[in-house]
C-alpha positions as CSV (number, residue, x, y, z in Angstrom):
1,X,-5.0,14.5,0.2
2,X,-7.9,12.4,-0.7
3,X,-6.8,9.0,1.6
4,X,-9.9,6.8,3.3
5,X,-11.3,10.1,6.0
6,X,-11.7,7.0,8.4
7,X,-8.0,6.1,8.6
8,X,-6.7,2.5,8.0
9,X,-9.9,0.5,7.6
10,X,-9.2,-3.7,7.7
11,X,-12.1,-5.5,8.3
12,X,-10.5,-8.9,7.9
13,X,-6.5,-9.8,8.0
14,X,-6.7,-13.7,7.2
15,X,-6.1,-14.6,10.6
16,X,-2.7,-14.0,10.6
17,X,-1.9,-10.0,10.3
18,X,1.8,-9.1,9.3
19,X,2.5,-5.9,10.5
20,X,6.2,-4.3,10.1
21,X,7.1,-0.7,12.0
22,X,9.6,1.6,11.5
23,X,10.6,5.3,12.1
24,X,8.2,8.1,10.4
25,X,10.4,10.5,8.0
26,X,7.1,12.7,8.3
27,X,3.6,13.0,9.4
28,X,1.2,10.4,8.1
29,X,-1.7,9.6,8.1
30,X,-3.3,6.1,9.0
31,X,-4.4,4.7,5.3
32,X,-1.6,6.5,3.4
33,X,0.8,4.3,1.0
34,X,4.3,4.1,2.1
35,X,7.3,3.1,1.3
36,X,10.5,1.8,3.3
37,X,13.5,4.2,3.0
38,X,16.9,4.2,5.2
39,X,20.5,4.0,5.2
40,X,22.2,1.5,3.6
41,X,23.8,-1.1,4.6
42,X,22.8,-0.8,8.4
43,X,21.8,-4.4,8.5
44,X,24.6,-7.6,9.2
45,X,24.3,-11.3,8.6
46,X,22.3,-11.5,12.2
47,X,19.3,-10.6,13.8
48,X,21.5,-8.9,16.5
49,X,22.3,-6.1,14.5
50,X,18.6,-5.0,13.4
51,X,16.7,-2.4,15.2
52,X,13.5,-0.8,14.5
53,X,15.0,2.3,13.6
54,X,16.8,0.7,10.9
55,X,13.7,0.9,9.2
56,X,12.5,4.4,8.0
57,X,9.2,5.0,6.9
58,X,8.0,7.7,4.1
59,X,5.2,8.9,2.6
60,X,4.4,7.9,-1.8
61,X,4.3,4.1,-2.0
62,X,2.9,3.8,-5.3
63,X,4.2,2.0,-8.7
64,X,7.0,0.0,-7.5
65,X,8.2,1.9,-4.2
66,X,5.3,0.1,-1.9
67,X,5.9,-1.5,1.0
68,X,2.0,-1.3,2.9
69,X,-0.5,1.1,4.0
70,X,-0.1,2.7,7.2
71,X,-2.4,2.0,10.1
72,X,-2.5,4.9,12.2
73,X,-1.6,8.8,12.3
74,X,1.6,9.8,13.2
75,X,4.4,12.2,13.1
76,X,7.8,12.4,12.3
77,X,10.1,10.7,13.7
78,X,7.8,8.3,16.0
79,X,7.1,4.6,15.4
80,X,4.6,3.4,12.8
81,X,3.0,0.6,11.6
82,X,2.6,-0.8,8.3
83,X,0.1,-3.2,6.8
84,X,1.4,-5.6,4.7
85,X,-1.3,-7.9,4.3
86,X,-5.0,-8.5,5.0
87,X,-8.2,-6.9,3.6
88,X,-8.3,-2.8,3.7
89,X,-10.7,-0.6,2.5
90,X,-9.1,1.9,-0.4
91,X,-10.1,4.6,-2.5
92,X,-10.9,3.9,-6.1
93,X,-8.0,6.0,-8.6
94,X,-10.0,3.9,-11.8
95,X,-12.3,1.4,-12.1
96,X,-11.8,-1.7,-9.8
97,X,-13.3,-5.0,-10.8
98,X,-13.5,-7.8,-7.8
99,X,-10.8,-10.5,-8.7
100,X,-8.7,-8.2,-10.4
101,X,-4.8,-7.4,-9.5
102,X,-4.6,-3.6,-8.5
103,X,-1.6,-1.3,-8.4
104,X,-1.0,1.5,-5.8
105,X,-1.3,5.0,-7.1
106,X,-1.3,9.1,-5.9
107,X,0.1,7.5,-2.3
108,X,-3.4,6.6,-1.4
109,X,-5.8,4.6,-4.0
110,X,-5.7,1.6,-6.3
111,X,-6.1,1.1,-10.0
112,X,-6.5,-1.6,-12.2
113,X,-3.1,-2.9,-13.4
114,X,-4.7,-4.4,-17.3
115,X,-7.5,-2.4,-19.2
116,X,-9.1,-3.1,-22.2
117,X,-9.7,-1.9,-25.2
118,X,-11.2,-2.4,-28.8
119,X,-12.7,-6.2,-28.8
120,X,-11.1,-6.5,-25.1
121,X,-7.5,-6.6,-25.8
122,X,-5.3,-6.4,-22.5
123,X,-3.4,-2.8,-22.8
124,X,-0.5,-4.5,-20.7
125,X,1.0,-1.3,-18.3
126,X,5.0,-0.8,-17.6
127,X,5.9,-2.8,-14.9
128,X,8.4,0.7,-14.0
129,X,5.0,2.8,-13.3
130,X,2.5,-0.3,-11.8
131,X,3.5,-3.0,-9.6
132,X,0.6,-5.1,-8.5
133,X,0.3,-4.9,-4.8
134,X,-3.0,-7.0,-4.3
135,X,-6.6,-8.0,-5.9
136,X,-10.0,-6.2,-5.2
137,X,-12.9,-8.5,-3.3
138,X,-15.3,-5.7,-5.0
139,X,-16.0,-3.6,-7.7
140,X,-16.0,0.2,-7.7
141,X,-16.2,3.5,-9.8
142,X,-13.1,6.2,-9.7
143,X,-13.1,8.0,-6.5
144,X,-15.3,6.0,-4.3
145,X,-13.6,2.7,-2.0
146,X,-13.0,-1.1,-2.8
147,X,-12.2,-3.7,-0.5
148,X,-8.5,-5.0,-1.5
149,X,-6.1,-8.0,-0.2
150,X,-3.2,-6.5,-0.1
151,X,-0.3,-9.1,-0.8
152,X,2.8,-6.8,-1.2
């Protein structure tokens, strides 16, 4: 697993950080991409009927099966939270360009969601495989980390 070796790293959340928990499905590690799984219909017309548990949390959000970065280490089947906005620091899966709209890829970095090629035509990518999940504040090279507002 090549996920940020420091963890969930935000250094700004706007001001107002949105933060939804749920039950692990298996150990993860803060930084990881996630994805919301659970049984269906669990949920009624009220607020009455939700619980935290209703909400189970697994391991692979990437293409269109994210739902936020997780912000701590944990094990299955204990609560954990999940960033779904803010600034985080990321690892690089191509080359980011600040302002761009990124994708989540490999269940723990970014890549851009339009390249270029020829005399800069956009190569547009299948909305099945990339679903934007935010835009990158700075540049970086495959492999190393970009700052990104997430805004899942």
């Amino acid at each position: 697993m090549a996920v940020n070796p420091l963890g969930y790293v935000a250094p700004a959340d706007g001001a107002n950080p949105r933060i939804i928990g749920g039950i692990a499905f298996e150990t993860i590690s803060g930084g990881q991409f996630c994805v919301a799984s659970g049984a269906a219909n669990c949920v009624t017309s009220g607020l009455s009927s939700l619980a935290s548990t209703d909400i189970g949390v697994a391991l692979g959000g990437s293409g269109a099966g994210f739902n936020g970065i997780a912000i701590q280490d944990v094990t299955s089947g204990n609560y954990v939270g999940l960033a779904t906005k803010g600034l985080v620091i990321v690892r690089a899966g191509g080359t980011i360009v600040n302002g761009q709209p990124v994708c989540a890829i490999d269940g723990d970095c970014v890549a851009p969601i339009a390249a270029v090629s020829g005399a800069n035509v956009p190569v547009m990518v299948t909305q099945a495989i990339k679903v934007k999940i935010g835009r990158a504040w700075s540049n970086a090279t495959s492999g190393n980390f970009a700052l990104i507002e997430l805004n899942s």
